[in-house]
C-alpha positions as CSV (number, residue, x, y, z in Angstrom):
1,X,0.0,0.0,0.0
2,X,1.1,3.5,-1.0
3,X,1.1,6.5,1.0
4,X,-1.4,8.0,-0.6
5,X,-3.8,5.0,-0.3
6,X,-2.2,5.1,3.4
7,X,-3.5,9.1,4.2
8,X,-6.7,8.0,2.1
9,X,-7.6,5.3,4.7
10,X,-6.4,7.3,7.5
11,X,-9.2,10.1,6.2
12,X,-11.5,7.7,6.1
13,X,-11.2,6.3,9.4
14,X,-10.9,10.2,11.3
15,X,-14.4,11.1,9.0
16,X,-15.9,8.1,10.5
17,X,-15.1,8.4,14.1
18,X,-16.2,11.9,13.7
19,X,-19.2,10.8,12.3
20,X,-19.7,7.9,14.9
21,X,-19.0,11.0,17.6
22,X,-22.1,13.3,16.1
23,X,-24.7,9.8,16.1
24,X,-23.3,10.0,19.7
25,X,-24.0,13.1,20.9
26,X,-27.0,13.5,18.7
27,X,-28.5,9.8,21.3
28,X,-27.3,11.5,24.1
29,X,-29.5,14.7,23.6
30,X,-32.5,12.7,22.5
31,X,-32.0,10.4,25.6
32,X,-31.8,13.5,28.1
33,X,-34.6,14.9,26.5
34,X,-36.6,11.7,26.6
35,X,-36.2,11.8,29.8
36,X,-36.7,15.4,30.9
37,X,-39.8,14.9,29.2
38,X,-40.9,12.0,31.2
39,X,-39.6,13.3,34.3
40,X,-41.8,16.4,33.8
41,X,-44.8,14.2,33.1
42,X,-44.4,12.3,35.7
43,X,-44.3,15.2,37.8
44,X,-47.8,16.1,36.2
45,X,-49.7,13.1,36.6
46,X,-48.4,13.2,40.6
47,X,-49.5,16.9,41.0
48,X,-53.0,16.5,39.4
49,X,-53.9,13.0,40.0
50,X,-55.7,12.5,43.6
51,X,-54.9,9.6,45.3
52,X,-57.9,7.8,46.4
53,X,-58.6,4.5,48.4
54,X,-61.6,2.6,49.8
55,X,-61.6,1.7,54.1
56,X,-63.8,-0.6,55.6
57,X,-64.8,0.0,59.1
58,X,-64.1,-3.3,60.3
59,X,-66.4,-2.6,63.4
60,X,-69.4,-2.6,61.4
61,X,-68.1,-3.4,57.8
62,X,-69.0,0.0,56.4
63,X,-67.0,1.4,53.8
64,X,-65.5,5.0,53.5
65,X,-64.0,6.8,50.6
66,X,-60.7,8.3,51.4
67,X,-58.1,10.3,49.8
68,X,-54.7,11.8,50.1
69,X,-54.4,15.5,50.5
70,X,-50.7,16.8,50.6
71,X,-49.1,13.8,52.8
72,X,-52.6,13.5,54.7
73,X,-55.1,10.8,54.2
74,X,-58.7,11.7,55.2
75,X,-62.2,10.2,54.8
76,X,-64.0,11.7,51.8
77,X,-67.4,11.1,54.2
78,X,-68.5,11.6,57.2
79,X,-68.0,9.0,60.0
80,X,-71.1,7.2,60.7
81,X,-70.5,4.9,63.5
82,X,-73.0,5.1,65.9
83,X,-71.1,4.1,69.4
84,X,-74.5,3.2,71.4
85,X,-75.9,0.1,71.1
86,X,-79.4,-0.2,68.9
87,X,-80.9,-0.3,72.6
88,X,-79.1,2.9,74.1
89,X,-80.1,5.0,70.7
90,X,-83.4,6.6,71.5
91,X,-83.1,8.5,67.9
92,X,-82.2,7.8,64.8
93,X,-78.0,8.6,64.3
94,X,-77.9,11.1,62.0
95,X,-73.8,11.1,61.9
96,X,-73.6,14.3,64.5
97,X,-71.3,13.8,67.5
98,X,-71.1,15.1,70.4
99,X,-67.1,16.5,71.8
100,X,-66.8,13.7,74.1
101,X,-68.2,10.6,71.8
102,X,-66.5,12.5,68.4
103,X,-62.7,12.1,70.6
104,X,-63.1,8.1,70.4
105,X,-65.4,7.9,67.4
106,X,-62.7,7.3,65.0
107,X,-61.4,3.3,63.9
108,X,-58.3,1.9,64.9
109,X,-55.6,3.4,62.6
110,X,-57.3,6.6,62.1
111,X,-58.2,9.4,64.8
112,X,-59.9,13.1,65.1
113,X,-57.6,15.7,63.5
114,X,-55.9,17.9,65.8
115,X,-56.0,21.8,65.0
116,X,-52.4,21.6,63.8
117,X,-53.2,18.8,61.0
118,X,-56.3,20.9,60.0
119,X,-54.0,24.0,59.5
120,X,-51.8,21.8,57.1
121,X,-55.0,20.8,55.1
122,X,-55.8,24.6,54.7
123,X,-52.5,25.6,53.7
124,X,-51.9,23.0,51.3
125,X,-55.0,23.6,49.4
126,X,-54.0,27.2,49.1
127,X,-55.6,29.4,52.4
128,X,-59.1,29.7,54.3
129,X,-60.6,31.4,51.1
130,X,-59.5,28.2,48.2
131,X,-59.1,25.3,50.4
132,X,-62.9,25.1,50.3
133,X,-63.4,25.2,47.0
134,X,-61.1,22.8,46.4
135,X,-62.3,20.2,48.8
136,X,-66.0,20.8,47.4
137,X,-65.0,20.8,43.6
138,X,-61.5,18.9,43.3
139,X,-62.1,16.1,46.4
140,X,-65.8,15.8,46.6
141,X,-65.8,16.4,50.5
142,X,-69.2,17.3,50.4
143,X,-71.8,14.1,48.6
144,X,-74.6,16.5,48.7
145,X,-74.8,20.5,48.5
146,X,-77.3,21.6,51.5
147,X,-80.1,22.8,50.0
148,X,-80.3,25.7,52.7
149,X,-78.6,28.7,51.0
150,X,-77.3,29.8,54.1
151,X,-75.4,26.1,55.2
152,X,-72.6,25.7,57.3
153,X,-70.7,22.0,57.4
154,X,-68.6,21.5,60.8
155,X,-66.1,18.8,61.8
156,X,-64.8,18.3,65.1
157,X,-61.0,19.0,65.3
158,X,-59.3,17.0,68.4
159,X,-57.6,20.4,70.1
160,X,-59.3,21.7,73.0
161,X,-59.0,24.6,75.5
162,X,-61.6,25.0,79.2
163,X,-65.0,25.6,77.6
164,X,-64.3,25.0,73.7
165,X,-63.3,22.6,71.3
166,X,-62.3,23.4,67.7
167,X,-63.7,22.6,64.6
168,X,-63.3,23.2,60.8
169,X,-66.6,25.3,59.5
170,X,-66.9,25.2,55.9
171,X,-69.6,28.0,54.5
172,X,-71.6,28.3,51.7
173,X,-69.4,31.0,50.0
174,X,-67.0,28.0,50.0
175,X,-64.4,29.9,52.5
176,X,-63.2,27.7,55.3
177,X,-61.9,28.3,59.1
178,X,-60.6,26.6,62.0
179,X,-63.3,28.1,65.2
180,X,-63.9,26.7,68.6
181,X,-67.3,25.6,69.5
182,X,-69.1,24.7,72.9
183,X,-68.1,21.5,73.7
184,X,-70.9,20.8,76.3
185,X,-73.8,21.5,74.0
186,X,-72.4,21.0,70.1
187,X,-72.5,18.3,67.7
188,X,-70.7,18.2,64.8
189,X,-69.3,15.9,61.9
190,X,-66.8,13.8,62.3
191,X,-63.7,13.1,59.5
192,X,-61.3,10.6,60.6
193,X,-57.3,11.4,59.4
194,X,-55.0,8.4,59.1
195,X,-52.1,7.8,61.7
């Protein structure tokens, strides 16, 4: 072999390693991208998609929707245990308890939020005047709009001081608050919030 068949090859070969080079760094572009892209979907389906799951009380085999707000996971429904006995219950339970029946209401695993983890819930959905919006519209937290134009939902909240207890009030105008409420004479929703 000549020399200039020798420099000819040589050519060749440096044009194909630079050509092998650019198919290289074209894959590793597409690949990052690739997955940017799925990184950022990801990200999307996890920041729109709610989280939901199905409990069954097993103290009376009833079953509760529940879903995951932020890193909390609440009942979608009112509790609906009724603690007396078919023989203690002069009335029909209508879900409503009372501050001392509400503290124990909840099934093993679960308990009455404290004021702290109702704070959280707020915040996370964006303040006192979206979070109820969003639990209405975007995590169904209310089944059924009260027809009363002027309705009020409470739930208990564990926290407590002397005379009052606190409980999430959600209002019509769909703004929502943490407020204390007589203990001795109130009774109010329950919503059980996983340990």
């Amino acid at each position: 072999m000549n020399t200039a068949n020798l420099i000819q090859c040589f050519n060749s070969l440096d044009l194909l390693w630079r050509i092998l080079g650019v198919i290289g760094s074209i894959i590793a572009i597409g690949g990052a991208i690739t997955s940017f892209v799925k990184r950022d979907k990801i990200k999307k389906i996890f920041t729109k998609t709610k989280i939901e799951g199905i409990f069954t009380d097993p103290r009376d085999d009833k079953k509760y929707r529940t879903i995951k707000i932020g890193r909390q996971i609440w009942f979608a429904q009112n509790l609906e245990y009724n603690l007396k006995s078919k023989e203690e219950s002069k009335e029909e339970f209508t879900g409503h308890y009372d501050w001392e029946t509400a503290k124990i209401a909840c099934p093993l695993g679960w308990h009455l939020p404290s004021r702290e983890e109702c704070e959280k819930l707020i915040k996370f959905l964006g303040g006192k005047e979206n979070a109820g919006k969003k639990l209405i519209e975007d995590f169904k937290f209310l089944q059924k709009i009260p027809s009363n134009p002027n309705w009020t939902y409470c739930w208990w909240a564990a926290s407590e001081n002397d005379c009052s207890a606190f409980c999430i009030k959600l209002k019509r105008n769909n703004s929502i608050d943490i407020v204390s409420d007589n203990k001795n004479t109130a009774s109010n929703f329950v919503r059980c919030i996983k340990d």
